[in-house]
N, C-alpha and C positions, 0 to 999 in steps of 0.2 A: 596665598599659599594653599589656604583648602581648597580654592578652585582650581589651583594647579594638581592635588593630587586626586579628585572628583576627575575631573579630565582625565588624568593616565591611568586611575581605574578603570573608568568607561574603553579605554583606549585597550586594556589590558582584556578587558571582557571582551570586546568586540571580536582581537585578535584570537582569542580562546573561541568563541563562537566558529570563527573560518577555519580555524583546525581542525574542529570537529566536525563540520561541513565536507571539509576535504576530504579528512578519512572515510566517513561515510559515501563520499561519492566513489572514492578508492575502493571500498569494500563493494555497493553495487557495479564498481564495474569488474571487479574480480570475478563477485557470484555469476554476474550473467556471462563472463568468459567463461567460466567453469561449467556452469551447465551446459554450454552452447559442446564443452567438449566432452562432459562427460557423455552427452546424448549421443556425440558421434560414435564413441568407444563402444557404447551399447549397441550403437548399429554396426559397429566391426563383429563384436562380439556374435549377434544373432544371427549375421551372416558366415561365421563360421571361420573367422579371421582369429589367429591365436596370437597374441601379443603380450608384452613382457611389460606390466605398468610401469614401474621403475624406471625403465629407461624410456619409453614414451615419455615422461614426465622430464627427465633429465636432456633431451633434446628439445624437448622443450624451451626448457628455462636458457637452454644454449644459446637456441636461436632469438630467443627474445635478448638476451646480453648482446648477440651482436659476434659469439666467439665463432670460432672455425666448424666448421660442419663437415663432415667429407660426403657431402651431397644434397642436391641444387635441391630447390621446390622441383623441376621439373622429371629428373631421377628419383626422386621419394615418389611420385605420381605414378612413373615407369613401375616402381619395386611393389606402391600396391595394387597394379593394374594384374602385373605379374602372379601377383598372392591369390585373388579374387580368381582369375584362370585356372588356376594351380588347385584352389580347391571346389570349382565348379567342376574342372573332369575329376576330378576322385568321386565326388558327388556321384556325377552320371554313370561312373561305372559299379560304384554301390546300390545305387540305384536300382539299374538295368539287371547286377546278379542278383537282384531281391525279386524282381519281376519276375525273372528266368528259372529264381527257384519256386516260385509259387506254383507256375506256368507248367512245371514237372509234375505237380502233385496229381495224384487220381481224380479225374471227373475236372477236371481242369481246361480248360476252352479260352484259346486265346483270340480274341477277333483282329480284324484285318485292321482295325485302328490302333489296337496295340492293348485292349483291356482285355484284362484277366477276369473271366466269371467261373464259378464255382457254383453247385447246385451243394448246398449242405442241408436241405433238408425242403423236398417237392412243393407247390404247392397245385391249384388246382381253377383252374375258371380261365378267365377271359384276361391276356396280357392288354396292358396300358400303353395308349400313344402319346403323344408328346400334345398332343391336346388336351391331355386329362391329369386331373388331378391325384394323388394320391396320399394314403394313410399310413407310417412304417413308424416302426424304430430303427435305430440304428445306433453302431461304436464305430470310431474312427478312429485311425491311429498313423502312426508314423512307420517306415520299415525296422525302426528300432524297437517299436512295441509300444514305444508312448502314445495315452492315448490324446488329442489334441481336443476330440469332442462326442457327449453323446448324449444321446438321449433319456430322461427322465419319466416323460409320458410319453405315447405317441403323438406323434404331429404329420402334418400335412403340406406336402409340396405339390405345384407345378411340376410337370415333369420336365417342362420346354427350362425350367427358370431355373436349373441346378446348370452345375459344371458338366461340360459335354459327358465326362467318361460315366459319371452317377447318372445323367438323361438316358444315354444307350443303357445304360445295367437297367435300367428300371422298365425298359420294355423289354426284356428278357426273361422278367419274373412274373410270377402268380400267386393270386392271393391266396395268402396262408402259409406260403415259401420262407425259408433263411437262404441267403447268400452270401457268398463272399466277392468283392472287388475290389481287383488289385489296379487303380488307376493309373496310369503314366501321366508326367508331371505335364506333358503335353495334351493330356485331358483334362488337368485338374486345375490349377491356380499357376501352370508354368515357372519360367525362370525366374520371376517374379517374388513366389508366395505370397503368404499373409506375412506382415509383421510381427515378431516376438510371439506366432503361434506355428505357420508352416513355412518349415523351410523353402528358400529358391530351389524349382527343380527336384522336390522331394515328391514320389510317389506316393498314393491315399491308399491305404486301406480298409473297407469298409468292412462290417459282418452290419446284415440290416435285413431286418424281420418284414414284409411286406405282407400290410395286413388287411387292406382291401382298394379297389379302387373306387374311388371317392362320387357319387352320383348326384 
């Protein structure tokens, strides 16, 4: 008899052990469902896709049941092919009137690529080519005003090794100069962007101190 209930204990523990095995392989594979989608939402999000959590979640759990959907994987793919479009031209024409209004401003030069320079303050000597180095500060920003990045000290680029439209700006200036350039996304980081810093197809705006060229 004690062997017999040694054994259904053992037998009892074992099945307790796989329970807790399970759930735990249940729970990592929920987490890494859920990150896998939360990651996606964030990239809905940074591209500028506006969506209702709630019910993303509630279609969800739908289609995982198995119940009725009123629409295929292939029409969900159509409706956010559709969204992505939808707010890529609103983009470009916000865009383009930020450019257009820069482009108005006094002392304003727009070149035949599409950049916006600005003389906000002269400077004096010998313009840099795209073989040379140079020494600036600089503020960036977004056409909303946010600024994405800037400088704390001066630093020093190539001028070959920036984004076309900051390469052209930069042999435009002289040292000792402030300017301002108004990039087109087609000079700067395009339809693309950076990740969770520049939007796709968002135009750069610089204000950048050019403080000598580098010898």
């Amino acid at each position: 008899m004690k062997l017999r209930s040694i054994a259904a204990m053992v037998m009892a523990a074992a099945a307790t052990v796989a329970v807790a095995q399970g759930e735990q392989l249940n729970q990592a594979i929920g987490v890494l469902l859920g990150a896998n989608i939360q990651a996606s939402l964030l990239h809905l999000q940074d591209d500028g896709i506006a969506y209702d959590r709630e019910q993303v979640l509630q279609a969800l759990d739908a289609y995982l049941r198995g119940d009725s959907i009123p629409m295929t994987p292939q029409q969900a793919q159509a409706t956010l092919r559709e969204a992505f479009d939808a707010h890529d031209r609103e983009l470009a024409a916000a865009e383009t009137a930020f450019i257009d209004s820069v482009a108005a401003l006094p002392n304003a030069a727009r070149t035949p690529s599409g950049l916006v320079f600005i003389v906000l303050n002269p400077g004096e000597g010998d313009f840099p080519t795209v073989a040379d180095t140079v020494e600036l500060s600089y503020t960036a920003r977004l056409s909303s005003g946010e600024i994405f990045d800037e400088t704390a000290e001066p630093v020093q680029f190539p001028v070959e090794g920036l984004v076309p439209g900051f390469s052209e700006g930069l042999c435009m200036m002289q040292p000792g100069g402030s300017y301002r350039l108004v990039i087109p996304a087609e000079l700067g980081y395009g339809a693309q962007g950076i990740q969770g810093i520049i939007p796709g197809g968002a135009a750069l705006d610089f204000t950048v101190n050019f403080i000598r060229i580098v010898k």
